[in-house]
C-alpha positions in Angstrom: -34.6 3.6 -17.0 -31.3 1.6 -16.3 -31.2 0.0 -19.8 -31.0 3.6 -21.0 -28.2 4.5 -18.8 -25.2 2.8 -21.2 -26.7 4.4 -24.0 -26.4 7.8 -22.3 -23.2 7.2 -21.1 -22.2 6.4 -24.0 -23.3 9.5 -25.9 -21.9 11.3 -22.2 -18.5 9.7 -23.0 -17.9 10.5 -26.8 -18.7 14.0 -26.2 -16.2 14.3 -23.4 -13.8 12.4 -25.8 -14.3 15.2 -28.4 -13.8 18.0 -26.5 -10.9 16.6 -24.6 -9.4 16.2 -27.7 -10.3 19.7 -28.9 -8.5 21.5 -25.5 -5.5 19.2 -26.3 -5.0 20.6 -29.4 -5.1 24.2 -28.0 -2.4 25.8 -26.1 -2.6 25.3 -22.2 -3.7 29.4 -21.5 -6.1 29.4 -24.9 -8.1 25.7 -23.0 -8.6 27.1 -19.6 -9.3 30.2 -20.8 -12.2 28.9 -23.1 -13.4 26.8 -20.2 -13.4 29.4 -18.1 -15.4 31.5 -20.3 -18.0 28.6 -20.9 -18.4 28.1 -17.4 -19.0 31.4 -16.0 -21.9 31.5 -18.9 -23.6 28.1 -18.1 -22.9 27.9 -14.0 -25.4 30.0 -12.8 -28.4 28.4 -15.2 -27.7 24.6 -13.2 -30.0 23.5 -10.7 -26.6 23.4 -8.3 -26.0 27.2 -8.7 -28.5 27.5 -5.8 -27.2 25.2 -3.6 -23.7 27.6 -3.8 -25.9 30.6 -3.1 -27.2 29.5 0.2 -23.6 28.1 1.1 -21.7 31.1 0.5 -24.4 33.6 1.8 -24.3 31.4 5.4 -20.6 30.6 5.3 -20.1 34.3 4.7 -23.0 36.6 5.7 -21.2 39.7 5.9 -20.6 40.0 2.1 -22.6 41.7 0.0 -25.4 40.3 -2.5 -22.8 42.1 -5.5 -19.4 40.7 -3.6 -21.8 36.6 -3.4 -22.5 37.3 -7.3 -18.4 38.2 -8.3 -17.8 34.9 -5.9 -19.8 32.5 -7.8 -19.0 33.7 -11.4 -15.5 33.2 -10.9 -15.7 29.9 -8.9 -17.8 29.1 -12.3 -14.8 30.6 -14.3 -12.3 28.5 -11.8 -14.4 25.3 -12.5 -14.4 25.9 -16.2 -10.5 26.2 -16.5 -9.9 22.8 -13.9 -12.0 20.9 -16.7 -10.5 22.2 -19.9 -7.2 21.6 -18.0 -8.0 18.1 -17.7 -5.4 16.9 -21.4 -3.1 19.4 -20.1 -2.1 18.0 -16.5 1.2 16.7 -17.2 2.3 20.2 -18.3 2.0 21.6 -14.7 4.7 19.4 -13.7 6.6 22.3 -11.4 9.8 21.5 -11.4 10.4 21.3 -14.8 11.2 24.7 -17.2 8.4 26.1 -18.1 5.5 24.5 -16.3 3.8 27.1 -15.5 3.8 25.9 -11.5 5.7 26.8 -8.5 6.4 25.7 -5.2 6.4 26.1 -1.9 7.7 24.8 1.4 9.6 21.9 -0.5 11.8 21.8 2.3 8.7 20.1 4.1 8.4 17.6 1.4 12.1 16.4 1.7 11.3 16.2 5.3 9.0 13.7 4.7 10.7 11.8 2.5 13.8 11.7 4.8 11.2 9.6 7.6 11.5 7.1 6.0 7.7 5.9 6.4 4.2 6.4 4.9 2.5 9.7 5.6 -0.6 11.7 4.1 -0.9 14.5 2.1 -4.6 16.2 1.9 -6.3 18.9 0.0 -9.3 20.4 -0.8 -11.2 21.2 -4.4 -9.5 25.0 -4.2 -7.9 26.3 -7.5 -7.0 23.5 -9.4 -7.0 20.6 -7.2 -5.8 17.9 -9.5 -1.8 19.1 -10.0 -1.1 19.4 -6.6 0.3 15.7 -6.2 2.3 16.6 -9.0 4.7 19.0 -6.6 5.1 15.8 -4.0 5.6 13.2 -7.2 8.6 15.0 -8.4 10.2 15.4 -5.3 10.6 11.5 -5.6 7.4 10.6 -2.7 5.4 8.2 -5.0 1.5 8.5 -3.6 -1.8 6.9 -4.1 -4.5 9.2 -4.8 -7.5 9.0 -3.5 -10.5 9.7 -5.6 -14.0 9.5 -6.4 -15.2 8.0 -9.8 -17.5 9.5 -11.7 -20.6 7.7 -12.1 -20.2 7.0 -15.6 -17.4 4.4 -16.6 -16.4 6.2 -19.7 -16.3 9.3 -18.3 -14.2 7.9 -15.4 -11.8 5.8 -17.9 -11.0 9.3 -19.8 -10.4 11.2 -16.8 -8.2 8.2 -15.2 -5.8 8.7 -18.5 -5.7 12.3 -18.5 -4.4 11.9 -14.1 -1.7 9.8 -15.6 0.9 12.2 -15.4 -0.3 13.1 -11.9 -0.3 10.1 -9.9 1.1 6.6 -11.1 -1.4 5.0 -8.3 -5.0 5.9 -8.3 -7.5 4.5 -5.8 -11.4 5.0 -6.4 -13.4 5.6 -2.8 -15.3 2.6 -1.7 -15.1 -0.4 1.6 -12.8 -2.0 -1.2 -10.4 0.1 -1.3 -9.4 0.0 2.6 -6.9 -3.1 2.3 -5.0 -1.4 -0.6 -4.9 1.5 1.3 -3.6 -0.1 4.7 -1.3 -1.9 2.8 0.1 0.8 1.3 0.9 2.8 4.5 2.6 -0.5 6.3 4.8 -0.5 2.8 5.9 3.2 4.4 4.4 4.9 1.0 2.2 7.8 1.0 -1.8 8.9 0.1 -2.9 11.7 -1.1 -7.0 13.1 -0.6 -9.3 15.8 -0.7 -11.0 15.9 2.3 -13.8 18.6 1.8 -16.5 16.9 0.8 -19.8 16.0 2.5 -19.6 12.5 4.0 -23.5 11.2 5.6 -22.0 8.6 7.8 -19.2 10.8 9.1 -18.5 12.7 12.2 -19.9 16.3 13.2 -17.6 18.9 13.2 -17.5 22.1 12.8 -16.8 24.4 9.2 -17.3 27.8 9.4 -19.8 28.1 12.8 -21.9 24.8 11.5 -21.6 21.3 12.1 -20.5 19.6 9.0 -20.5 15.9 8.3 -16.6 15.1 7.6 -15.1 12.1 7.2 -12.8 10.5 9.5 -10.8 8.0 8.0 -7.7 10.6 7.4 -7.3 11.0 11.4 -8.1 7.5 11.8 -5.8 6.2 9.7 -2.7 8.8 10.6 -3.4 8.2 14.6 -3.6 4.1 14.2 -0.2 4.1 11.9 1.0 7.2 13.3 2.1 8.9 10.5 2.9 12.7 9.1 0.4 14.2 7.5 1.3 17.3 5.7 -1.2 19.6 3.9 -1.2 21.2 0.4 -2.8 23.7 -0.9 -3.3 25.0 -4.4 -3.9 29.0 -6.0 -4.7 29.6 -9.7 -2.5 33.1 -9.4 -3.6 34.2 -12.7 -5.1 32.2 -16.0 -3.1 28.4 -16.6 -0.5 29.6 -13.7 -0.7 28.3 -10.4 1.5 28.1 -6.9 1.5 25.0 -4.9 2.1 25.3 -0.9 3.4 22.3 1.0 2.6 22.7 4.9 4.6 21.5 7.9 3.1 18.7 8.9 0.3 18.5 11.6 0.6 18.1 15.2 -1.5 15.1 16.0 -2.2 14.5 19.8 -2.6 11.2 21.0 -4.8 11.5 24.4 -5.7 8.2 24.7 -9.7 8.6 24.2 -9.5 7.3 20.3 -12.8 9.0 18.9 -11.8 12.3 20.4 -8.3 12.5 18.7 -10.3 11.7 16.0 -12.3 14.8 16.3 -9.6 17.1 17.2 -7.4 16.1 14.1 -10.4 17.1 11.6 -11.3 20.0 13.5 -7.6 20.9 12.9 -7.9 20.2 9.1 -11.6 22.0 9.0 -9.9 25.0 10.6 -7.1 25.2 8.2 -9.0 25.0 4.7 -11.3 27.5 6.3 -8.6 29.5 6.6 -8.2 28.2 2.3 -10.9 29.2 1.0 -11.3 32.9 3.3 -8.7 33.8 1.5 -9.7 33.0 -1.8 -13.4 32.4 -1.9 -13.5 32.2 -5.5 -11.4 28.8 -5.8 -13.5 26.6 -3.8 -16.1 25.0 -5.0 -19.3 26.0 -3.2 -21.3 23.7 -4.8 -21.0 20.4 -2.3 -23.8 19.7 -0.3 -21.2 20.4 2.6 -23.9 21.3 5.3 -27.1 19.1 6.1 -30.5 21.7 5.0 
């Protein structure tokens, strides 16, 4: 089975290639739009459709089975458009003309910069997560962002050049990425991460009424170096157009008992981007295996 895997992601990494290309050549409204429309055709026939019934039926019971059904076709739609928005990124850049990309609470983004140290900046996979570094970029705050690589190299390589315009420094997760990441903060620069996703050998704390396994190392990390973290959240207002919102920064108490500061700070964070996505359940991506079965 593993000496088929380069042959498949091979074949996994031209096709990618082709239809990158493809949405390049469209206009940014006509891409997402086609992706969108893909997706919301193909979502619900994948194995992981499931999994993002069950979630959004126990994260939201009261809804109804038609109101669960409009949910998932347009977090579908939603996914669609992020991926065929993938050759477009640098276009979102908000404070130029045109971008199609606005922002809010810049104030708390010059804030930041005028510390003078490092800080972190975290968001979750809600309308199109990959810009919203773009809005702290611009504002002169250089970041490293935080990501997880795709399992297939190619794959990984194309979507690496296509976050060029998003963030100059790019850090895959892993146990060798800590140093460069510790190093980074005493150099009083920034990170920037999506903290949403299911982590086994996290900590237990609670996301909508259930314990969820989250992972700590954002609280660690701000509480050791004690630095601003600030959160950001993206909304796809309507087709390619999107509005970024930069948060004052969080209010991190320091008790003394290390593991429970921990908890308290992601408890904070879990709060907040349940807050996210009750507003707009159709731009998160339901599909993690956030909750143990």
């Amino acid at each position: 089975m593993a000496s088929r895997r380069p042959v498949r992601h091979t074949l996994e990494g031209m096709a990618t290639l082709g239809l990158f290309v493809v949405l390049r050549l469209l206009p940014v409204a006509w891409a997402s739009a086609f992706g969108g429309w893909l997706a919301r055709g193909l979502g619900p026939l994948v194995p992981v459709h499931q999994r993002a019934k069950r979630n959004l039926a126990q994260a939201l019971p009261d809804l109804t089975p038609k109101q669960r059904r409009e949910i998932l076709r347009a977090m579908w739609d939603n996914l669609g458009r992020v991926t065929a928005e993938y050759p477009h990124l640098g276009r979102f850049a908000p404070y130029r003309a045109n971008s199609r990309t606005e922002v809010v609470g810049i104030e708390h983004l010059d804030d930041a910069k005028a510390e003078s140290k490092g800080g972190i900046f975290f968001s979750a996979h809600v309308g199109n997560w990959e810009i919203g570094a773009l809005a702290v970029e611009g504002r002169g705050i250089p970041v490293a962002l935080i990501y997880r690589a795709p399992n297939n190299p190619i794959v990984d390589l194309l979507i690496r050049y296509c976050r060029g315009p998003v963030a100059k420094y790019r850090v895959p997760k892993g146990p060798a990425s800590i140093r460069n990441l510790l190093v980074w903060l005493k150099q009083g620069k920034h990170l920037a991460m999506l903290i949403d996703q299911k982590m086994n050998d996290g900590i237990a704390v609670p996301f909508f009424g259930r314990d969820a396994m989250t992972a700590p190392a954002l609280a660690e990390l701000a509480l050791k170096y004690d630095v601003p973290v600030n959160p950001v959240r993206v909304e796809r207002l309507e087709g390619a157009r999107f509005r970024i919102t930069i948060f004052p920064k969080l209010v991190l108490v320091h008790t003394g008992d290390r593991s429970a500061d921990v908890t308290a700070v992601m408890l904070q964070i879990n709060q907040m981007l349940e807050v996210w996505i009750r507003e707009r359940p159709a731009q998160w991506l339901w599909v993690h295996k956030r909750w143990p079965d």
